[in-house]
N, C-alpha and C positions, 0 to 999 in steps of 0.2 A: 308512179308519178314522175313525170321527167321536168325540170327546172331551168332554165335558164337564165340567169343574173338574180332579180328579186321576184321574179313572176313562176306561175305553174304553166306551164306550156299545154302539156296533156296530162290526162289521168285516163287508164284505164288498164287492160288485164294484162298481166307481163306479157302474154304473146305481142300484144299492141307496141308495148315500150319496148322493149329488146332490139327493137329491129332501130331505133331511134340513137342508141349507145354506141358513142364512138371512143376516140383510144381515149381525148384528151376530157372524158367525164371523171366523175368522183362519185362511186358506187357507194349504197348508205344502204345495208341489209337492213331490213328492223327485227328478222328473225322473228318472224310470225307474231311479233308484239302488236298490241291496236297503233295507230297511226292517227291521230286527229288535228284538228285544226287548232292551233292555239287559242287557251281561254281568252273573252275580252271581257274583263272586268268592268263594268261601266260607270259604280260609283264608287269613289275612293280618296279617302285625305290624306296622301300620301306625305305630305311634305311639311314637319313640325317639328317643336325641340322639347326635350321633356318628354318621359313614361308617368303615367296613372297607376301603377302597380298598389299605391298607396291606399287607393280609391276605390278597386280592385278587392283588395284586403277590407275597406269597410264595407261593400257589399255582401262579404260573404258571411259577416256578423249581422247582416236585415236591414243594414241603410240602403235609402233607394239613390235614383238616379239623381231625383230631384232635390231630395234633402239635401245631398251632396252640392247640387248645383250652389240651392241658395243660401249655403256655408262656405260660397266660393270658388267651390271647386268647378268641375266638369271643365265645358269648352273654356271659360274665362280660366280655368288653370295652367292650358295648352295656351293660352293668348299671350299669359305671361312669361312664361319661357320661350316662346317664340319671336317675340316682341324684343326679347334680349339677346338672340342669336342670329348671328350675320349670316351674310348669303351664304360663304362658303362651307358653316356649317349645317344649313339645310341642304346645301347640295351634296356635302358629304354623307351624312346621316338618309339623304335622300338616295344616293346610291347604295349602299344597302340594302334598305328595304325593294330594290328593283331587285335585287340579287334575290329576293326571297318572292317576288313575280313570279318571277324566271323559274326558280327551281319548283313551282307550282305549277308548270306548263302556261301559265299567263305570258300574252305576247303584246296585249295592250288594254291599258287600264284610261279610262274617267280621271280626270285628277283636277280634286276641288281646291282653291285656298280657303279662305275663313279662317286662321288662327292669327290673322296682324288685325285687323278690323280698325288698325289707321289704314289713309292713304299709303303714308310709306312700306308698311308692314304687308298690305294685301298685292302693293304690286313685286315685295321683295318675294314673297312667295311665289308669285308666278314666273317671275325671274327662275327662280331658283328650275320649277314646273321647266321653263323652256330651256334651261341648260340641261338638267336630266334627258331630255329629249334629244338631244344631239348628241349626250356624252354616254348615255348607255343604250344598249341594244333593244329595252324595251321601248315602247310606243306609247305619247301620253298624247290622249287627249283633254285641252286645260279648258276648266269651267271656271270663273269667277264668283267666289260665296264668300263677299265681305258683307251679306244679311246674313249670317251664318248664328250672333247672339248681339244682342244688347251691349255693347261695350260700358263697362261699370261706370264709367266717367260721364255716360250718357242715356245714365238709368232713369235720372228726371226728366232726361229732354229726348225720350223717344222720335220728336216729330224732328229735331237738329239731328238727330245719327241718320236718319230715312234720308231727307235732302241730303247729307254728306254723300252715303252712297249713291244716289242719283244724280248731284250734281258736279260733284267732285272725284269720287272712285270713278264711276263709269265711264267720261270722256278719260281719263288716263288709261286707263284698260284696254280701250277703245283705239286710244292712240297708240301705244304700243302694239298692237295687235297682240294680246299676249292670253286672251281667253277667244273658246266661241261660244262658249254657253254661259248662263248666268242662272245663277239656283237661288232661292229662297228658302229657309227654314219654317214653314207655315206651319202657326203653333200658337195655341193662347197665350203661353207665356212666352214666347219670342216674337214671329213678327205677327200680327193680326192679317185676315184674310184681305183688306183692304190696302193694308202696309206691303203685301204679296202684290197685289195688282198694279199700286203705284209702281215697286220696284223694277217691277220685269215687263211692263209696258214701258217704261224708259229701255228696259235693258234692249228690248225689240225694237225699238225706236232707233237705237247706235246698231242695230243690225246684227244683235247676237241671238242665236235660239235659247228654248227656257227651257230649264228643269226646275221642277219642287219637291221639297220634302216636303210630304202630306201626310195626315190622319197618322203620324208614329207614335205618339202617346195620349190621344184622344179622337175623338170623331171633330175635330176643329172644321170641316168642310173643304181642305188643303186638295182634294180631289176632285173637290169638282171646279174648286180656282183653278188647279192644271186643264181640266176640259176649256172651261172657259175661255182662259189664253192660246188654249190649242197648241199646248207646251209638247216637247217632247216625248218627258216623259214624268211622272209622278212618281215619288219613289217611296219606299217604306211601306206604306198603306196597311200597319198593323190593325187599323180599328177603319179601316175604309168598309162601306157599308153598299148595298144591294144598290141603289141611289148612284152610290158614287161610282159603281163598276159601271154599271148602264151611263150613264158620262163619258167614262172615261173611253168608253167602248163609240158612244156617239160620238165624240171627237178625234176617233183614233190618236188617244195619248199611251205610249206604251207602260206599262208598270214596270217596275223595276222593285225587287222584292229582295227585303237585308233577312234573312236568316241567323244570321252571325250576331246580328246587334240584341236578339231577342233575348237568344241563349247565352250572349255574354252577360248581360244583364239580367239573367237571372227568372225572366221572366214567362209567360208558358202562352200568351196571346200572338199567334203568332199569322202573320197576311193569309187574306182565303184566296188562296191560288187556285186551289180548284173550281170556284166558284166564275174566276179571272178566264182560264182557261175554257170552261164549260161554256163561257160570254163569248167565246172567240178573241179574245185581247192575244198579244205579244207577248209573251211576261217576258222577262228579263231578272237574273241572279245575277246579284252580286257580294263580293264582301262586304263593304262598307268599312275599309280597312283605315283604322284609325285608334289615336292614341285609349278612347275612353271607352266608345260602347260597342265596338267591334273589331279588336289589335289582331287580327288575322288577315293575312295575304289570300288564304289558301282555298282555291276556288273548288278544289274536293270536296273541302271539309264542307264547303256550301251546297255542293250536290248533294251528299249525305243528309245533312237538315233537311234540305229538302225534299227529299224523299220521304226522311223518317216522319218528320215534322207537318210537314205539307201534302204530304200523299201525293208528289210526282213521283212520274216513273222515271226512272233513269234518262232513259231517253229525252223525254220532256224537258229533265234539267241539263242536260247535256246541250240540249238546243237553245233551253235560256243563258248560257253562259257562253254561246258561241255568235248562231250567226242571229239570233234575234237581237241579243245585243250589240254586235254589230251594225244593226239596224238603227237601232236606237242611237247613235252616235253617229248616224247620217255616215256609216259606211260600211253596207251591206253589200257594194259592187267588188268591193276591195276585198276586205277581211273575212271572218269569221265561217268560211267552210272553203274547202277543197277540190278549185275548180278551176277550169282553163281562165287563165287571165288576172285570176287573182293574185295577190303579195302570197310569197310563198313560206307564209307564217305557220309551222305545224310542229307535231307535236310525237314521239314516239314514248308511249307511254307501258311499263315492265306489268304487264299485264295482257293476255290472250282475250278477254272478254271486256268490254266497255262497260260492262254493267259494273264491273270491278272497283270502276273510279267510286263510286257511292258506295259500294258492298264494304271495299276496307277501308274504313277510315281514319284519319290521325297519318296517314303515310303517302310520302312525297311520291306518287307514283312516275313523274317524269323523268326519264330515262337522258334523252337528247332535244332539246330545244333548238329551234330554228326560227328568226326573225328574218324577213324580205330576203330569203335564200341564202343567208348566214350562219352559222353556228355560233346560238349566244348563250349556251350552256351546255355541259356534259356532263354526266354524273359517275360515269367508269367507263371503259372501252368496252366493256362487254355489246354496247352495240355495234361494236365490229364495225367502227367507221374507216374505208378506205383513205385514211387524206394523208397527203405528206407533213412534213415537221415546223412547216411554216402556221402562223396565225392563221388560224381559219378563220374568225369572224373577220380580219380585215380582207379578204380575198372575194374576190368576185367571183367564182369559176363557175362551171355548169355544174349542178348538185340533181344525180338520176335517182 
């Protein structure tokens, strides 16, 4: 693969590239390790204050998700601590968690707000979403999810929290330019299938595309409100049903499928991806990396589920965590596979066979990280990168 500035130039067999290498390149052996494209994570709450660890610990005594909610806890727990922490320390705390992207071979994540669910809170967050994005090496694409729960102060006036977000969140959002997607929580007890429609028919109206969370803790119909808006993509779809695939399928909305959230929670219902698949849909994996019901970065560790859990084949999930997702984030020209022209985001990962990323799991298999022909992680010389002693990631040079 020969690179030039943030682009792939060419790809093909070293007789092809050799002849291409001149003095002033920067030679990158991977030593017969796989080589891929960097994961694109597509959904992800990455930016909040406060761990759940507590919550965590009551689940594993047989309180559920929602008991916990309505004592409290859950999203409204993250709102409150988030609610109390300034920019600077979501941006701190925010880089971090990029840190643990990175050493996942992620090279670009989804990244939702929903934990201020004021005006000011929802757009500190994405604040916070657009400085991450210029101060570290990973790639965020920001979605706006101030539907994300009921703010408790606006438990009795459901129909005053809906207009705030539509009439109030959204043109600031808007105006800033500081999301392109706008997501809804579709859910009996959070927004009703009508309170979805309001929402994200305004959010299309200010010119954003839509995602929803759908069918994740009931058949609520959250799947086929995504066909029907012609959303991007629908996501979750634990309890989405025959009905809803055929939808989703006639609208081409992609799925987007949390593994992570199921198993974190404890729970053994887990998306019919095969079913998704077998429809010809897009699926797309992701973590769903967040404080409550899925605290993992690790896009492995979701191949793995998915395999185990969902009966993909490796391959299959490998492709949903790449360039389908890619897709679904309206940049499948750009990211997610390894090809002339595209961002030269990839991945050398301490493994000989691909299948290996699912086979062991629990282990950081990312060796050397590369973001738009950068180096924005190493994990030991061992891959024998030629470079000199200066900062690589700030260097622009040719990468062969």
């Amino acid at each position: 693969m020969f690179i030039r500035a943030d682009r792939i130039e060419a790809v093909g067999r070293r007789r092809e590239i050799e002849g291409l290498i001149t003095a002033d390149c920067d030679v990158l052996d991977a030593g017969r390790r796989v080589v891929m494209p960097g994961f694109v994570d597509a959904h992800t709450h990455p930016v909040f204050a406060g761990v759940r660890a507590n919550e965590f610990e009551q689940r594993s005594t047989g309180a559920t998700y929602r008991e916990i909610a309505v004592r409290g806890g859950g999203i409204r727990s993250t709102v409150r601590a988030t609610r109390n922490a300034s920019l600077n320390d979501l941006v701190k705390s925010g880089q971090r968690y990029a840190q643990w992207f990175l050493r996942c071979g992620t090279t670009t994540i989804e990244a939702k707000s929903g934990y201020g669910l004021t005006i000011e809170d929802e757009l500190k967050i994405l604040r916070a979403i657009r400085q991450l994005n210029s101060e570290t090496p990973l790639r965020y694409v920001s979605t706006f999810l101030g539907a994300h729960d009921i703010p408790s102060e606006y438990r009795s006036r459901r129909a005053t929290y809906v207009s705030l977000v539509i009439n109030e969140m959204l043109p600031r959002v808007v105006e800033e330019k500081l999301a392109e997607y706008c997501d809804v929580f579709c859910e009996a007890d959070v927004f009703t299938n009508e309170e979805t429609r309001q929402i994200l028919s305004a959010a299309r109206g200010q010119g954003l595309g839509l995602r929803v969370h759908a069918d994740q803790l009931s058949l609520s119909g959250g799947a086929r409100v995504a066909a029907e808006l012609n959303a991007a993509t629908a996501d979750h779809l634990e309890h989405t049903d025959a009905a809803g695939i055929a939808a989703l399928k006639a609208a081409k909305v992609q799925p987007v499928l949390l593994p992570g959230s199921v198993y974190a929670l404890g729970l053994n219902k887990y998306p019919p991806a095969r079913e998704m698949i077998d429809a010809g849909l897009g699926v797309v994996l992701a973590t769903d990396f967040n404080p409550g019901s899925s605290p993992t970065p690790s896009m492995p560790m979701i191949l793995s589920l998915a395999c185990t859990q969902m009966k993909m084949t490796p391959a299959e999930a490998i492709t949903a965590a790449t360039i389908n997702a890619a897709y679904s984030l309206g940049r499948g020209d750009e990211i997610g596979s390894l090809e002339r022209g595209k961002r030269a985001d990839f991945v050398i990962h301490d493994c000989e066979d691909y299948r290996e990323l699912a086979y062991f799991f629990g282990i950081e298999h990312a060796s050397v990280v590369y973001t738009s022909g950068k180096l924005a992680f190493s994990r030991s010389q061992r891959a024998r990168i030629h470079l000199s002693e200066e900062d690589s990631y700030a260097r622009n040079r040719l990468h062969c």
